[in-house]
N, C-alpha and C positions, 0 to 999 in steps of 0.2 A: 851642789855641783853636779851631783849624777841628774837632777829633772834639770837642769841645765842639758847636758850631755843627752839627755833621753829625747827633749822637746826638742834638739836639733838635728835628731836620725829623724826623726819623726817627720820634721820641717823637710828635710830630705829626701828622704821616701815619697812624700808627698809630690814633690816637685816633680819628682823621674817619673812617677806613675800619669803624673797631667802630661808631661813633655810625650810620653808611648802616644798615650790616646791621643793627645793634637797633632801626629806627624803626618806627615802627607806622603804617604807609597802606593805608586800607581798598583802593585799588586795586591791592594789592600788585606797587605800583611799588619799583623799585630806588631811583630817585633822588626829588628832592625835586624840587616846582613842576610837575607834569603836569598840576594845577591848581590855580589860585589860590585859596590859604585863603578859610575865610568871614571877611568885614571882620566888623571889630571892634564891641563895641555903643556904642561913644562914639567921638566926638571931640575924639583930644587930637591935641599935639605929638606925641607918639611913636608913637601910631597911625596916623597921618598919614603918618609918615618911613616906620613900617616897614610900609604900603600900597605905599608906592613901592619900598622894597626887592621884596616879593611881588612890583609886577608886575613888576621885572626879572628877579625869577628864572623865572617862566611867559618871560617871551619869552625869555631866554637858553635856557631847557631847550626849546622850540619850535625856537627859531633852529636851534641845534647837534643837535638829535634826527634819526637816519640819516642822518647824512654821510657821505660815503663816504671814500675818500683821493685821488679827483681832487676833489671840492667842497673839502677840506683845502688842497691844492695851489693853486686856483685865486687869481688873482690879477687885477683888471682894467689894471694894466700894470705896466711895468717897473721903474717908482719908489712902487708903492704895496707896500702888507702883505699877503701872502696872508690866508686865512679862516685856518689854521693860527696866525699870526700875530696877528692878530686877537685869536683867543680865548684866545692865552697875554698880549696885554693885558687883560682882562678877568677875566681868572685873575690876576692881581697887584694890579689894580683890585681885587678881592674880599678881598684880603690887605686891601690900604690900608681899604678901608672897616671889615672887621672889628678890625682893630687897633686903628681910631680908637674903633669903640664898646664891646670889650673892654677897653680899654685894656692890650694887648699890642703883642709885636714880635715875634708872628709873620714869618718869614721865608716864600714860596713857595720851595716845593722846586722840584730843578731835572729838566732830562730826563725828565718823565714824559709818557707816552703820553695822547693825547688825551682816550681815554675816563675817566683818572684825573683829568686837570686839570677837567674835564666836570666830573663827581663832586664834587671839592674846591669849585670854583666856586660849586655849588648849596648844600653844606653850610654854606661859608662865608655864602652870602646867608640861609639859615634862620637858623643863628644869629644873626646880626643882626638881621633882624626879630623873632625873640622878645624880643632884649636890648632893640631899641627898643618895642615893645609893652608894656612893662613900666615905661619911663623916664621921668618927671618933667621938670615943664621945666627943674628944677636940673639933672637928670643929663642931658640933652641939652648943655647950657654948658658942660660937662664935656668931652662927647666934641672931641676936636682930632685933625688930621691929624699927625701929627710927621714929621718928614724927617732924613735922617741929618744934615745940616749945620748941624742945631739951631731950623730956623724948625718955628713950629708955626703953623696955622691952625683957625680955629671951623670950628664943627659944618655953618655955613651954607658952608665951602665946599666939607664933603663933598657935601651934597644937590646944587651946581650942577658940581663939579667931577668925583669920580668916580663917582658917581650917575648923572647926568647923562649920562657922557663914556660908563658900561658901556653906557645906554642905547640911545647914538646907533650902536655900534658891532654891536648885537645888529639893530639894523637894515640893516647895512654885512652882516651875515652871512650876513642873508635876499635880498639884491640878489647876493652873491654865491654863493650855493647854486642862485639861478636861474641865472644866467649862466653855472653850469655843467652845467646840464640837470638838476636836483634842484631843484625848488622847492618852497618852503613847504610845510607841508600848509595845504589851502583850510580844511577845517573844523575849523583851530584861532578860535578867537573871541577877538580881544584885550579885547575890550569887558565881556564874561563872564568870563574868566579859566577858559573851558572848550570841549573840543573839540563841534561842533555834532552832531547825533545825526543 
């Protein structure tokens, strides 16, 4: 069962690392969200959701872009989550949400270096935003959170629960990136979903 379970993070990993390196961004960036797609020409329920996906992954790739390994370390006390910490929540949160609208059970893999969780984090939120840009209000009622101990939840608790929660904490990253003398960059634009010229 576990090289079961092993042979398919693996299978996984594998996949996301090809899908990085074949995409196509006119700023031939590496990763996904250096800027937020163009919104959509309508409004629906799915374009809606996965605007919200977009701008989390523009501020998660802002947030965690040039960390060094003391911003990683940094912690603002002795009972909190370092940023390291942090963004391996975030990285699971991305599992959870993609899962729910996949409808898989993806696992996050474990021990990988930041820059990979980085990576996975972003891929996971683009595909979610295309699956949701694409989904009906039937297939939204569809998507549910499932948990191993059988409870499942609608779709409305991923928007306020881990949507929401990746949100709050991409801002937890930027307060603590300053406080360790790496701040922000000034001319990212949240508002625009682009850096300022």
């Amino acid at each position: 069962m576990k090289t079961l379970k092993a042979a398919t993070t693996l299978a996984i990993c594998m996949i996301m690392a090809f899908s990085l390196n074949a995409q196509d961004n006119s700023n031939d960036e590496v990763l996904y969200y250096s800027q937020i797609p163009d919104y959509p020409e309508s409004y629906t329920a799915g374009s809606v959701a996965a605007r919200m996906v977009d701008g989390l992954g523009f501020r998660f790739y802002w947030a965690t872009e040039g960390l060094r390994p003391e911003d990683l370390a940094f912690r603002p006390g002795d009972d909190a989550r370092s940023a390291a910490e942090t963004i391996d929540h975030i990285f699971q949160m991305s599992y959870l949400i993609a899962n729910a609208v996949q409808q898989e059970s993806a696992y996050p893999p474990e021990d990988l270096p930041f820059t990979q969780k980085r990576a996975l984090t972003l891929s996971n939120l683009r595909q979610v935003s295309q699956v949701l840009r694409k989904s009906s209000d039937k297939d939204l009622e569809g998507y549910v959170i499932k948990f191993g101990n059988g409870t499942e939840l609608p779709f409305w608790n991923l928007i306020n629960g881990p949507i929401a929660d990746a949100l709050w904490h991409c801002g937890q990253i930027v307060s603590f990136r300053r406080s360790s003398g790496n701040p922000f960059n000034s001319n990212v634009s949240v508002l625009n979903g682009r850096l300022r010229k």
